[in-house]
N, C-alpha and C positions, 0 to 999 in steps of 0.2 A: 715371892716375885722373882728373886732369882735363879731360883731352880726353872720355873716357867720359862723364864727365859733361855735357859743354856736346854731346855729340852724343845723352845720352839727350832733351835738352829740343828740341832740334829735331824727332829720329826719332819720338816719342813723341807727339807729336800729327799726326803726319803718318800712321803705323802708324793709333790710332785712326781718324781722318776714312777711311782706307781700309777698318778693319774695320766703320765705321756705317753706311759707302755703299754696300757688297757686301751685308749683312743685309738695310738698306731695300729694297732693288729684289727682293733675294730675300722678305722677305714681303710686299710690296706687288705683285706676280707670282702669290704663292701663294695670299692669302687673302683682297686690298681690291680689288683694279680689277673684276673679274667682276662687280660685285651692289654696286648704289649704291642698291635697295631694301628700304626695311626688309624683314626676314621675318617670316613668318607664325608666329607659336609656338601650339603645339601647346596651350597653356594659358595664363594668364594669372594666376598667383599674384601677393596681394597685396605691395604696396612701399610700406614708409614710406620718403618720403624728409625726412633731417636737415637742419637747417638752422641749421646754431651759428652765434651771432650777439654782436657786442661793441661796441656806437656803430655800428653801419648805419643809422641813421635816414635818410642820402640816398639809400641807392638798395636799403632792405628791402622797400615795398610794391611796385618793380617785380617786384623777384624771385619775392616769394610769388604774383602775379598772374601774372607767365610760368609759374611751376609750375604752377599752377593750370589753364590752357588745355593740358597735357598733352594729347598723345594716347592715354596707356596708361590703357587700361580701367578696373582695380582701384590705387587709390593711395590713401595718405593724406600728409599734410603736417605736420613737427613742426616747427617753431622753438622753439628751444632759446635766449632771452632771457640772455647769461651777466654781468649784472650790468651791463647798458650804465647810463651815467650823461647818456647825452643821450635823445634821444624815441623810442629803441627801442621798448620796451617799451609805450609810449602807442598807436604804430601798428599796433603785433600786435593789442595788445587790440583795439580800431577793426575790426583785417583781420579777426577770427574772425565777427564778423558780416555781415560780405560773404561770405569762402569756406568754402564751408559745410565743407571737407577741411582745414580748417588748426586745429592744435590748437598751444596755446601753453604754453611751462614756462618760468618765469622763476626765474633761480637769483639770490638775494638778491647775492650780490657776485660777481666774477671768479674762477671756480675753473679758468680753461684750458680749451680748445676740445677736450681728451681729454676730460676729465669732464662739458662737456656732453653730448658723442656719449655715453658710457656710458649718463647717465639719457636723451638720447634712444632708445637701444636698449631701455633699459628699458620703456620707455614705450608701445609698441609690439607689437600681437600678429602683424606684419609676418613674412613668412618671409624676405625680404627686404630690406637696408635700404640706402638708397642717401643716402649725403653728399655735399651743395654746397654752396660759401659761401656765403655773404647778398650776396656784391657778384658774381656769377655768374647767369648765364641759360643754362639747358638747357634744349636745342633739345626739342623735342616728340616726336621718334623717338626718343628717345635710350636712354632704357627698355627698347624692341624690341630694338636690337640688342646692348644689353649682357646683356639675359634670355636672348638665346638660346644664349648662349654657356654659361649654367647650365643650361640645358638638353641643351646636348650629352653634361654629364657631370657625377655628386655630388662630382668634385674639384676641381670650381673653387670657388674660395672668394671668390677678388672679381674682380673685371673694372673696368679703368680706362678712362677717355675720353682724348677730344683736346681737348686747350682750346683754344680762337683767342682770339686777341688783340683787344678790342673799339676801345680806344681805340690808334687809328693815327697819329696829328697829333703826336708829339713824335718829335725823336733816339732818347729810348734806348725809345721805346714801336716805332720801327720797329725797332731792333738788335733789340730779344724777339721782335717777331713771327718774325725769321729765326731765331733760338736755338730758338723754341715749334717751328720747323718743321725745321731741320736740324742741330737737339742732342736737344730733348728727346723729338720724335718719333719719330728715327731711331733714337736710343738705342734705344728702347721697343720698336719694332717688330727692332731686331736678336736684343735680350736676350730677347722673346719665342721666336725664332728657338732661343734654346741652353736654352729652358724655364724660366729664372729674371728675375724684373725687380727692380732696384734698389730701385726704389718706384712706389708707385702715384701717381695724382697726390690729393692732398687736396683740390685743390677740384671733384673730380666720380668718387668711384669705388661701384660697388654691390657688397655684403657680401653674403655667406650669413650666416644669423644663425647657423647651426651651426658655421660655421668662427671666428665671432668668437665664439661661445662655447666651443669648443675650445682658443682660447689662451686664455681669461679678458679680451678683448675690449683696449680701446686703454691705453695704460700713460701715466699721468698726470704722471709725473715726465722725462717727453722732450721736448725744444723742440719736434720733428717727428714729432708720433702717426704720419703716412701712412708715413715712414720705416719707422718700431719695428713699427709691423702689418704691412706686408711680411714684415720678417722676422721675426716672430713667426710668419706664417700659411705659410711657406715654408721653413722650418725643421719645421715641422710637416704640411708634406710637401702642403699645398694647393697648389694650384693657379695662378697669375692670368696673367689675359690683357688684353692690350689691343684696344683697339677704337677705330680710329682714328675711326671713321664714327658713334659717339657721342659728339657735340661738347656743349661748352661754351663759353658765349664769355664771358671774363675780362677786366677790371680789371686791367694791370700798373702796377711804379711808374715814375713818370714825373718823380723828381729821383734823384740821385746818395744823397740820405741815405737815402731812403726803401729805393731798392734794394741799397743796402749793408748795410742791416739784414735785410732776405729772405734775402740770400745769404748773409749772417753764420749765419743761423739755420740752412739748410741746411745749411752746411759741418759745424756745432756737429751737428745731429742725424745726420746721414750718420757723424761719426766715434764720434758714441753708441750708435748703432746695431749699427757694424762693431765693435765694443770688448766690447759688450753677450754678442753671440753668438762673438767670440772664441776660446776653448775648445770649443764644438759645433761650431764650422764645421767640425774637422778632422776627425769621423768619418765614416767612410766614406761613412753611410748620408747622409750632408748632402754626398755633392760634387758633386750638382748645381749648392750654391751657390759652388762654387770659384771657379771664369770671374767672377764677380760682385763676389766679394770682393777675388780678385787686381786686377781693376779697376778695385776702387778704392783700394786699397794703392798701386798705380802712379797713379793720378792727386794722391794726397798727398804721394806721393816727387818727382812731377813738380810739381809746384805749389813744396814745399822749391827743388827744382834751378834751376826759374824765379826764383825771388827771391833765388839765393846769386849768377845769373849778372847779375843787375841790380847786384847791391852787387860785384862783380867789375868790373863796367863803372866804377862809381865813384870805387871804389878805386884803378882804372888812371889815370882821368882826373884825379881830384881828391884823393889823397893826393901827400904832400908825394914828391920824385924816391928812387927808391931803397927804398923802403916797400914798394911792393907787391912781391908774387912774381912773376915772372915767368911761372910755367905760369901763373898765374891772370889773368893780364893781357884785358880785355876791352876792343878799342880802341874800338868803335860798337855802338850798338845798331840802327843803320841798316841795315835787310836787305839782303844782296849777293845772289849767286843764291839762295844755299839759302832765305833769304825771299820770294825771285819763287816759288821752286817749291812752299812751304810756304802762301804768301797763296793760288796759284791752287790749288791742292787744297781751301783752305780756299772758296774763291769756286764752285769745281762742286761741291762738300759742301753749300754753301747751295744753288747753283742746284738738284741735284738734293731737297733738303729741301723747297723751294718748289715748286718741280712737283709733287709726291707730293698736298701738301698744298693745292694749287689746287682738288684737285675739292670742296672744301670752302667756298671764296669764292666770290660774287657774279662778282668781277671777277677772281681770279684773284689769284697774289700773287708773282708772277715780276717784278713791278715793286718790289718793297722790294731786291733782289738790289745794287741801285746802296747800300744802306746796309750791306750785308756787310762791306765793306772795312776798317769801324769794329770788326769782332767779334775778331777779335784784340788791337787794343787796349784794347778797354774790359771786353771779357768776360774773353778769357784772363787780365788784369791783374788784375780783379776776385777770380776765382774763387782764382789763387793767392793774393792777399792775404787774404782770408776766410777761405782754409785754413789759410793758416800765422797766422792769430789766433786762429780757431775752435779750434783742435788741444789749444793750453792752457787753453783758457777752457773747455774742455768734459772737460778732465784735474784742471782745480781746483772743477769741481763740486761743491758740496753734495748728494750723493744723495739723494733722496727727498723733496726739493724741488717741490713741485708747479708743474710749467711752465704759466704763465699768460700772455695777449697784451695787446696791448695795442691802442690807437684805427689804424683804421689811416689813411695820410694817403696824401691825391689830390690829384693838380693840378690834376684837373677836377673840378668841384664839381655837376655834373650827373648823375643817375642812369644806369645802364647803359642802359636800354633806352631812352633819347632818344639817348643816341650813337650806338648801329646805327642807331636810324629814319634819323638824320642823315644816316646815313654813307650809308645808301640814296639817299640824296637829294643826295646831294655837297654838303653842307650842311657835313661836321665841320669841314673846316679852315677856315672863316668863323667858325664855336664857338670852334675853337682862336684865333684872332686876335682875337676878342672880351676871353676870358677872361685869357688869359697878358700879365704884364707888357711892356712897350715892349722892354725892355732884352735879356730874351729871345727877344723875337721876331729883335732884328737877330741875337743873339748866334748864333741857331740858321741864319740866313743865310749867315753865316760860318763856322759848321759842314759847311752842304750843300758849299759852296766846295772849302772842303776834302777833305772827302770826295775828291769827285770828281776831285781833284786827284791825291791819293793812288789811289784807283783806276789815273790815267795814270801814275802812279811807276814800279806794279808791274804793268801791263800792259805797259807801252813794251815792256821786256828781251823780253819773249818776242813780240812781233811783230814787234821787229826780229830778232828769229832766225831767225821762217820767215822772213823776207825776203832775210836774209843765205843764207840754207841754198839758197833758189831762186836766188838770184844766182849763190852757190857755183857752181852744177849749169852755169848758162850760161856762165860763167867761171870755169872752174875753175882755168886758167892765171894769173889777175890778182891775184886777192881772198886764195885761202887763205892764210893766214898761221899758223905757230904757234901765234900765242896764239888764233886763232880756233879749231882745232882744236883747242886746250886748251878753250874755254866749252864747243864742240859737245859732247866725252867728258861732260864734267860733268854738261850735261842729259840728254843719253841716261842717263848711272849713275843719275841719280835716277827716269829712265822706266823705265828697268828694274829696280827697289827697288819702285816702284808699282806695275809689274804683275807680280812675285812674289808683293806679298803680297796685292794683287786677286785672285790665283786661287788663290794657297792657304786666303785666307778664304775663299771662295764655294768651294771641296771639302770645307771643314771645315765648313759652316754644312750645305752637303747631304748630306753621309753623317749628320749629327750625324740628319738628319730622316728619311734612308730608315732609319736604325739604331732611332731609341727614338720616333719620330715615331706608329708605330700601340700605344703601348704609355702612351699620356698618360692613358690612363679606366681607368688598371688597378682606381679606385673604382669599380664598375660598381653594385653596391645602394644605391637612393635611402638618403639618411640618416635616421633620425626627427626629428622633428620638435622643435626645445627648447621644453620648458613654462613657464608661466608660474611653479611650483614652482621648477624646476630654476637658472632665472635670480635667482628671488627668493633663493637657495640661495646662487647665485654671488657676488651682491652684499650679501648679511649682511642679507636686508631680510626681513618678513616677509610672506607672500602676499595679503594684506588689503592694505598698502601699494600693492602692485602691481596690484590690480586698482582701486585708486579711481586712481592715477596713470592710469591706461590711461583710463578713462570721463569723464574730465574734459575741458571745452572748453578751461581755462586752468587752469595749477595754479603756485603760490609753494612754490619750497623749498630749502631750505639745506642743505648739508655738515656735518656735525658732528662733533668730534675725534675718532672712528671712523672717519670717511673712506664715513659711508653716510649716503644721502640722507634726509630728513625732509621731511614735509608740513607746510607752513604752512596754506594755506588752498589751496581749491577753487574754481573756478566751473564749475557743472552743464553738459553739454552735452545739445543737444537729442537725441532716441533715434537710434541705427545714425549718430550725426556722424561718429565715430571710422572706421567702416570704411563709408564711400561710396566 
């Protein structure tokens, strides 16, 4: 048993990284390298896009200005004000009379970034509605290529983007930029691949308003609304797609507390979620979400097995002689081969994530590949500890709690869109060495050091292998020794473990698409349209409410112990503002 166990934490992400990097290349073959321009849609139906917002006062008027130079034709623009206490709310009002598409709703206190999007959906006679953070910038095409995807068929119900990483200048801001391209990308474009996706990304996905109206829209009591509407809108049988070439370029955090809270949260809402629909996932008519859910069942089993084989290791070392068990003995946590062979799967898992993702960069991003080497220790370590905290913390929940956010914190104190300029300009890392304390700058010195130290660790072994292997071949008579023909076997069995399940993922990923691949728009008749009644219905309000919320340039209003919005006060907007 535990041998099983210390060989499912190895197998287990070595299986994965094989089954992400067969998916990638299989849909980035099928459906992204061909057509890197936007298409032409057939129509051009109106899009509000959301904008929930909590203390963005440093970098809210770039955003609503970058939305704002959009290239899609029909748009409107909501910020959704959710009770910020620093000058949020001063520079919306400000912005409404610059852009002439921006309308503003300020909700009197923090009611959670689900309940804003609600009354921003409200708010809206949008068929349409697409969500970004206030600390995000969507790219100008972005619209085109996420629309046309709703256009191919009434069952898609959202379509997510690719984020990119804006600030590049720190340690764990480069380790995301490789996670943003060869975890969360690949993921996305696999799980597309079997017709289900985990989640969408929350900081850039576009809605049908019919499909959010069909589950009764985002659920306020989840740390992770983008989570919960996933499965909400896919359990109910819609549709989502991703879209890698509808970029976004994101804000990640850039200390250790900051992103230990992110991931806290995600672990918390991923296990909300998976708990949530529990009981539906088993019938029949839901196994498309099976693959999806098993997925992540094994990555909380594996996250558990990772942190029992840490306290193993401990225990070996540092309880008193004679205490520990014996099968459980963990003498290093020093990688022998299976780590050389587990790092380098993990190091072409990135490379190939990076290339995919290049045609997205200026400069391309095959050069962050030297900060890979760090993503097993800081991510893999990350993710299980989050999980195995998240697990109970999200079992000892208060249900129906309204999950609300809080300020969020930067290391760089400058808005997003001066750090692309910047970054254009090879400007950021003089920004970054500006900004960031003394002590960090060397600290992060001694980090690259490192690194690249570690890189020559767990490269050496396998290039002294081919060198030994060629050697071998010239002197065959001199060199071979038992214990060398014992390393050889061992790498071969692992090469041959990789390309088993290299090619039976890539048969199961292709049949799965010649099998139910022309069978994805079995929705074939446009849906109607939801009314302004029908929503005023949904959300307990009555339709006088809804039509003065919609005509307004700014509107104040609050929550009330019914859990439905109220109007404070109005400010008039000039005629057709709402729908330019």
């Amino acid at each position: 048993m535990e041998l099983l166990l210390f060989v499912f934490v190895f197998f287990y992400p070595l299986f994965m990284a094989v089954y992400w990097m067969t998916g990638a290349i299989i849909f980035f073959n099928r459906r992204e390298h061909r057509n890197q321009k936007p298409p032409e849609l057939k129509e051009h139906p109106h899009v509000a896009i959301l904008v929930p917002c909590h203390n963005e006062a440093a970098c809210i008027e770039d955003a609503i200005i970058q939305l704002a130079k959009n290239n899609y034709p029909s748009f409107e623009i909501i910020a959704i004000n959710d009770g910020s206490s620093d000058e949020t709310g001063s520079i919306l009002g400000r912005l409404t009379e610059k852009v002439d598409k921006l309308r503003v709703i300020n909700l009197t206190r923090n009611y959670g970034k689900a309940t804003a999007l609600k009354v921003g959906a409200l708010a809206s006679n949008a068929e349409f509605i697409m969500c970004i953070d206030a600390d995000a910038l969507l790219d100008k095409d972005a619209l085109f290529w996420m629309m046309n995807h709703f256009q191919e068929g009434p069952r898609v119900g959202a379509v997510t983007g690719n984020p990119r990483v804006i600030n590049k200048t720190s340690l764990l801001a480069r380790i995301q930029i490789g996670e943003f391209s060869a975890i969360v990308g690949m993921v996305k474009r696999t799980q597309r691949n079997i017709g289900r996706i985990f989640t969408v990304s929350g900081v850039n996905t576009m809605f049908r308003l019919a499909a959010l109206h069909d589950v009764k829209y985002w659920s306020t009591d989840t740390v992770t609304e983008d989570i919960d509407i996933s499965w909400k809108l896919q359990m109910r049988y819609w549709d989502i797609r991703y879209e890698p070439r509808a970029i976004t370029w994101i804000l990640v955090p850039e200390t250790l507390s900051a992103l230990w809270k992110q991931r806290l949260r995600w672990a918390q809402g991923g296990y909300e979620a998976a708990t949530k629909f529990s009981k539906e996932i088993f019938q029949w008519e839901n196994r498309r979400m099976w693959i999806v859910s098993a997925e992540y069942w094994m990555s909380v089993l594996w996250c558990y097995a990772l942190m029992f084989t840490i306290l193993c290791f401990f225990g070996t070392n540092f309880a008193p002689e004679g205490v520990w068990p014996e099968p459980l003995r963990v003498p290093t946590l020093i990688p022998g081969w299976t780590g050389v062979i587990l790092a380098s799967v993990c190091l072409l898992q990135f490379a190939i994530g990076l290339a995919l993702d290049s045609l997205y960069e200026r400069r391309g991003l095959f050069r962050y590949i030297f900060w890979a080497i760090w993503y097993p220790a800081v991510y893999w370590l990350l993710s299980a500890t989050t999980t195995v905290v998240a697990v109970p913390k999200a079992i000892l929940k208060k249900r129906k709690n309204r999950a609300v956010w809080t300020s969020p914190t930067r290391m760089l104190q400058y808005a997003p869109l001066r750090v692309r300029e910047a970054q254009h300009k090879g400007e950021a890392r003089r920004m970054f060495w500006k900004i960031v304390p003394q002590t960090k700058k060397y600290a992060e010195l001694v980090v690259m050091f490192v690194s690249w130290s570690l890189w020559a660790y767990l490269i050496t072994p396998l290039v002294s292998l081919v060198v030994w292997g060629y050697g071998s071949y010239l002197f065959m008579d001199r060199i071979v020794t038992p214990g060398s023909y014992e390393t050889f076997e061992r790498v071969t069995n692992y090469g041959l473990v990789i390309t088993v399940m290299w090619v039976l993922m890539a048969a199961w990923i292709i049949w799965n698409q010649q099998r139910y691949g022309n069978r994805r728009n079995r929705r074939c008749a446009p849906l109607p349209k939801v009314t302004p009644q029908q929503m005023a219905d949904t959300m307990g309000l009555d339709i006088d409410q809804v039509e003065l919320l919609r005509k307004n340039k700014e509107t104040f209003l609050y929550i009330d112990e019914c859990d439905l919005p109220v109007i404070e006060t109005t400010v008039a907007a000039p005629a057709a503002v709402g729908t330019q």
